[in-house]
C-alpha angles and dihedrals in degrees: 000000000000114000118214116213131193113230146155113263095230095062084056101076090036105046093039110144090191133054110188110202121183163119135271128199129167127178114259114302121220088226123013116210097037116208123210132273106235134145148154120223133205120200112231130192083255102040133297131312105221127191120200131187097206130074092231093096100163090049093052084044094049089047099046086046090054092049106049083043098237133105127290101242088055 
């Protein structure tokens, strides 16, 4: 069972039992780095006005529309 302790941070850096050392490697990314999907919705008489802070539009408009539960192009 994992134990959680209390402890002061910088205690931390000085009392650690482990150093991980390593390589990472990952295929090629379609956008690196990614931002994050984020965005605030108003319903309207008509449907919804959505902003969105990223550039993926038809991501944040696939995932409004799951989540409302109607199509994509509504």
């Amino acid at each position: 069972m994992l134990e959680i302790k209390k402890c002061a941070p910088e205690s931390l850096l000085t009392e650690r039992v482990h150093i991980l050392k390593g390589e990472f490697r990952s295929g090629s990314q379609i956008h690196f780095p990614m931002e994050s999907h984020i965005c605030i919705c108003f319903p309207k008489e008509d449907g919804m006005d959505v902003y969105t802070s990223t550039q993926w539009l038809d991501a944040t408009q696939a995932a409004v529309a799951a989540c409302l539960g109607i199509g994509n192009n509504q």
